[in-house]
N, C-alpha and C positions, 0 to 999 in steps of 0.2 A: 421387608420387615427385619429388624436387627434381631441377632441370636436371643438377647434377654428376655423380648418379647415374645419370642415364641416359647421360650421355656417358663418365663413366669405363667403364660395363658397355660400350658402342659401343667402346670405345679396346679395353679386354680381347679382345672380341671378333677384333675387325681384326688384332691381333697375334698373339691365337692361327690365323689361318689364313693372314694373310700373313708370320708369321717363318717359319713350317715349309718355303713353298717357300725359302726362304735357308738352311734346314737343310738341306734335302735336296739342296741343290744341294753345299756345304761337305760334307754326309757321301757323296752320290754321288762326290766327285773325289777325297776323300780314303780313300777304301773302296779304290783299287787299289794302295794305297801300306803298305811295312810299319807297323809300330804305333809306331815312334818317328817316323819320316816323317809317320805321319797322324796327330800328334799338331801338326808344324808346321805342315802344310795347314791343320787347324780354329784355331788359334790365329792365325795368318796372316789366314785366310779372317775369323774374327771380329774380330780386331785392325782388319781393313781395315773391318768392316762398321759396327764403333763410331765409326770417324771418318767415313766416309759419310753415317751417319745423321745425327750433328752437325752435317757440315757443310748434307747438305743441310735438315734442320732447319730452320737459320739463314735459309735461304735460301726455304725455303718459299712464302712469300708471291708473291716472285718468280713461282716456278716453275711455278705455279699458273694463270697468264696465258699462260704460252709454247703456244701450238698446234702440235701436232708432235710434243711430248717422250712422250708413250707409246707412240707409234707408232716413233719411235728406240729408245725399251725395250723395246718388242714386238721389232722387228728382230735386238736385238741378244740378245732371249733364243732365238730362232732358232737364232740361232747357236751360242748355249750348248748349248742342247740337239742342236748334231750334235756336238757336240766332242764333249758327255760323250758319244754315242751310240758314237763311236769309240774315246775313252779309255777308258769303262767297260764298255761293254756289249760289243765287239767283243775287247777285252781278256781277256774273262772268260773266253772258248774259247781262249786262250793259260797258260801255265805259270803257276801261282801262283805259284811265288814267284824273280820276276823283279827281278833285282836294278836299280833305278831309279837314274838319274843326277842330279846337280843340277840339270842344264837341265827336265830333265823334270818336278823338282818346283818348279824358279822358273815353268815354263807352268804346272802345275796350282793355283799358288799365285795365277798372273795371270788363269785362267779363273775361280778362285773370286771376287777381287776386281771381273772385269765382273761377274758375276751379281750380288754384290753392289750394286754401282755400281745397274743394271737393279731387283732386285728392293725393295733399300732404297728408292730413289725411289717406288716404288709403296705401301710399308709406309708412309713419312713423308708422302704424299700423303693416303693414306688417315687416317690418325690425325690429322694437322693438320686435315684437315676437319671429323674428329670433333670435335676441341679446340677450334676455334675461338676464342673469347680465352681462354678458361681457360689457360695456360700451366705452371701446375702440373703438370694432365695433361696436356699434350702431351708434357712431362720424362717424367712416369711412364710413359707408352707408350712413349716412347725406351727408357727403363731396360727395360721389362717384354718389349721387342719382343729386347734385347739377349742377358736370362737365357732366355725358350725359344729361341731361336737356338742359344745356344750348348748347352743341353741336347738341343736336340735333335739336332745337331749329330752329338754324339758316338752317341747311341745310332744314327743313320740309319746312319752309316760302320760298327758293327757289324755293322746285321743286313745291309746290304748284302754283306757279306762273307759271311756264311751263306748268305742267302738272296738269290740274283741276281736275282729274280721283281721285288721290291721296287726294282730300279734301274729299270726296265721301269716301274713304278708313279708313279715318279719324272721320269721322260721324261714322261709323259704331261700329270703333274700340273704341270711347264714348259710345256711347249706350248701347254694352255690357258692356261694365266695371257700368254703371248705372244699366242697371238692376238685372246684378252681385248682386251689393251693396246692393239692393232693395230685392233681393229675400234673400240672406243671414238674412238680419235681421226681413224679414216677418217669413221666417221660425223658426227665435228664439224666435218669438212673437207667432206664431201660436199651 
């Protein structure tokens, strides 16, 4: 099997399990919002995620040196995941259908953008790695990390909406990837 092949299957890979948590994070915040609301949230939430990834893309090589930085995005998904813990999951034993404010949907627009920020750095870490000089694929894991994002995006804020079990599922599937990040760079420190 030729080197390309195996790092494109590597790149596939890496994006199908690192875009889903950026989905689920995008369809957990936008799940407690009506359906033209939560049509802002993901489009916001992805909007923010395509220039993240570009940017840190670019940047990559950099970021890769820095000691520290998964452990600041372990931190900072911590935190994501109390927020959604309050926004989504604490919410859910309140009135469906509560009529939501602007401010409320500029924070849930700003909460989707840190996970991004957090989670994209971990997708573009991973994939760069993959990539290596080939730079064709690292594009196409950009592009590829973008379309299941955004697909998945939408169907997670439905079923969430059905079925709350699945936000629950959701937390959990944050946390690990947080304390992943977290122990990773304790241990490169320690």
């Amino acid at each position: 099997m030729s080197e390309q092949v195996i790092i494109f299957s590597q790149i596939v890979f890496i994006d199908l399990v690192l875009a889903g948590d950026n989905a689920i994070i995008i369809g957990m915040v936008a799940s407690k919002f009506p359906a033209d609301q939560r049509k802002k949230v993901i489009f916001w939430g992805i909007g923010g995620a395509i220039i993240l990834r570009i940017i840190l893309t670019l940047l990559t090589a950099y970021l890769l040196q820095i000691t520290g930085l998964r452990l600041i995005g372990g931190l900072l998904l911590l935190y994501i995941v109390y927020k959604l813990y309050v926004d989504v999951i604490k919410e859910s034993s309140k009135e469906e259908n509560i009529n939501v404010d602007n401010s409320s949907l500029i924070r849930a627009i700003w909460t989707v953008l840190l996970a991004d920020f957090t989670m994209s750095l971990d997708n573009v870490l991973g994939v760069a790695g993959a990539a290596g000089d080939h730079y064709f694929l690292l594009i196409f894991g950009l592009v590829l990390s973008i379309i299941l994002m955004a697909t998945a995006a939408t169907l997670i804020s439905k079923w969430i909406k059905k079925y709350r079990w699945i936000a629950w599922l959701g937390l959990i599937a944050i946390l690990v990837v947080a304390i992943e990040l977290i122990y990773t760079d304790l241990k490169t420190l320690i």
